[in-house]
C-alpha positions as a LaTeX table, in Angstrom:
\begin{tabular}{lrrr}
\hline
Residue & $x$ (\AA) & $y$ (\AA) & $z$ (\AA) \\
\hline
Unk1 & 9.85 & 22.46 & $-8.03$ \\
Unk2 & 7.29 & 21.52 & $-5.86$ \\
Unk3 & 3.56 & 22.26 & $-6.64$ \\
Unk4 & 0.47 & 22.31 & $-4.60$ \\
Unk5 & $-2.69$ & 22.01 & $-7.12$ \\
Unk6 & $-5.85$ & 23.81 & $-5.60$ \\
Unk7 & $-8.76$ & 23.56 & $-7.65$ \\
Unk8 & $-9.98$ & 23.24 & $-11.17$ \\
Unk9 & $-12.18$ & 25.89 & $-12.56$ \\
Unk10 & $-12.87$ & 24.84 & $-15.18$ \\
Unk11 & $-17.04$ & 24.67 & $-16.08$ \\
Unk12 & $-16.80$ & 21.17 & $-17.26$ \\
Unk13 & $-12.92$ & 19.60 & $-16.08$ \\
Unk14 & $-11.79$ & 16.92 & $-18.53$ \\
Unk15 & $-10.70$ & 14.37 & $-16.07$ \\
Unk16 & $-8.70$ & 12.26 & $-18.82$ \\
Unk17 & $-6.51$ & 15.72 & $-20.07$ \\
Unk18 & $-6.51$ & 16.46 & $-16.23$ \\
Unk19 & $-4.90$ & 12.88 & $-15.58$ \\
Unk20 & $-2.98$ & 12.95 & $-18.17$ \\
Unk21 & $-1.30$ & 16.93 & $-17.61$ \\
Unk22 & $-0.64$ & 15.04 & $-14.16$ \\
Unk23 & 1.25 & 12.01 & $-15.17$ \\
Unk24 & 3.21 & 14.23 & $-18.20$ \\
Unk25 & 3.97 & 17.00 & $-15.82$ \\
Unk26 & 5.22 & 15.03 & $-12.69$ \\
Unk27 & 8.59 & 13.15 & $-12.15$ \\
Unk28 & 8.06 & 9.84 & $-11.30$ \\
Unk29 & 4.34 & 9.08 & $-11.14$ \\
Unk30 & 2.47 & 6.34 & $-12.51$ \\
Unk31 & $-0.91$ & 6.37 & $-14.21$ \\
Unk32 & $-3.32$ & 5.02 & $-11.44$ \\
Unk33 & $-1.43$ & 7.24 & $-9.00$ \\
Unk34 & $-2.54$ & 10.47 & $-11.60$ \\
Unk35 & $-6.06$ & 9.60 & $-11.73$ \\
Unk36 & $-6.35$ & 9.23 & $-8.00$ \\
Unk37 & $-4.98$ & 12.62 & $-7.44$ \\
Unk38 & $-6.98$ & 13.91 & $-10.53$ \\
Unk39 & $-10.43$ & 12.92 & $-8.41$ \\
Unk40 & $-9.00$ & 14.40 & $-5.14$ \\
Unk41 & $-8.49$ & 17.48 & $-6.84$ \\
Unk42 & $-12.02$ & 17.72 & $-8.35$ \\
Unk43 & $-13.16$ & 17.29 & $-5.02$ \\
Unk44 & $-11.64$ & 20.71 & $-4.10$ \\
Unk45 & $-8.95$ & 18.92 & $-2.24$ \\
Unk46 & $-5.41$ & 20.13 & $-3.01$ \\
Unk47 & $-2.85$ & 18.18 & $-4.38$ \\
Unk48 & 1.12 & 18.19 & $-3.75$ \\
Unk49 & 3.36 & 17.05 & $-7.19$ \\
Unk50 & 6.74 & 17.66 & $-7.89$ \\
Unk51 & 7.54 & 18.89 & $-11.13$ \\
Unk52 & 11.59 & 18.90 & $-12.68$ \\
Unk53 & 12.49 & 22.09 & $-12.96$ \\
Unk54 & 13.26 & 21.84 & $-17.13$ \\
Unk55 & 9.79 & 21.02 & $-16.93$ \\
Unk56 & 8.67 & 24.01 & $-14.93$ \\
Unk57 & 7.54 & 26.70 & $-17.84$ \\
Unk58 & 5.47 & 24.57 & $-19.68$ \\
Unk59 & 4.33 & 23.00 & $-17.15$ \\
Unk60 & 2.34 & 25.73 & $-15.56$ \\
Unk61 & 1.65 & 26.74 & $-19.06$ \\
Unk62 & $-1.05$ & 23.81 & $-19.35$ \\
Unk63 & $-1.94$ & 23.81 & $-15.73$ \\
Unk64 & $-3.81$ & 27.48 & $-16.68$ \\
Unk65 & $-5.09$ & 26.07 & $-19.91$ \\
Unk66 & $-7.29$ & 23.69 & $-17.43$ \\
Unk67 & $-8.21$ & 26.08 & $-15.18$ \\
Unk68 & $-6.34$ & 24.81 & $-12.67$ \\
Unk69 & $-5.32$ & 26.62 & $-9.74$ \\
Unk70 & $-1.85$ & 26.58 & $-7.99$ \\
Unk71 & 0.36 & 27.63 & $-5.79$ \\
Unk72 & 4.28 & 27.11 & $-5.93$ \\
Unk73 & 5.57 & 25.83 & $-2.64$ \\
Unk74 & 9.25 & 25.78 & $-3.63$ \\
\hline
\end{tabular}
């Protein structure tokens, strides 16, 4: 399942459980790659991650718990 991450809404975002939700929740990704995309998306810049689908449910789960925003493109 692709996801595109929109923004964090969080009053104060936790960049390190941010990071980390990344790297955890995507297939593939390494840790320098989820902190780069962790800063683009505090920026307000939306971010593109694929996510396995046995992953899917709980994935989105902690997404919300951030406050982050998202949109499923497939």
């Amino acid at each position: 399942m692709k996801l595109n991450l929109l923004s964090c809404d969080a009053q104060r975002p936790d960049k390190r459980a941010i990071s980390k939700c990344i790297l955890e929740i995507s297939s593939g990704m390494s840790a320098s790659l989820s902190n780069e995309l962790t800063e683009i998306l505090l920026e307000r810049d939306p971010v593109d991650i694929e996510v396995p689908d046995k992953n899917a449910g709980s994935a989105l789960r902690t997404l919300r718990k951030l406050s982050i925003d998202y949109e499923i493109i497939e």
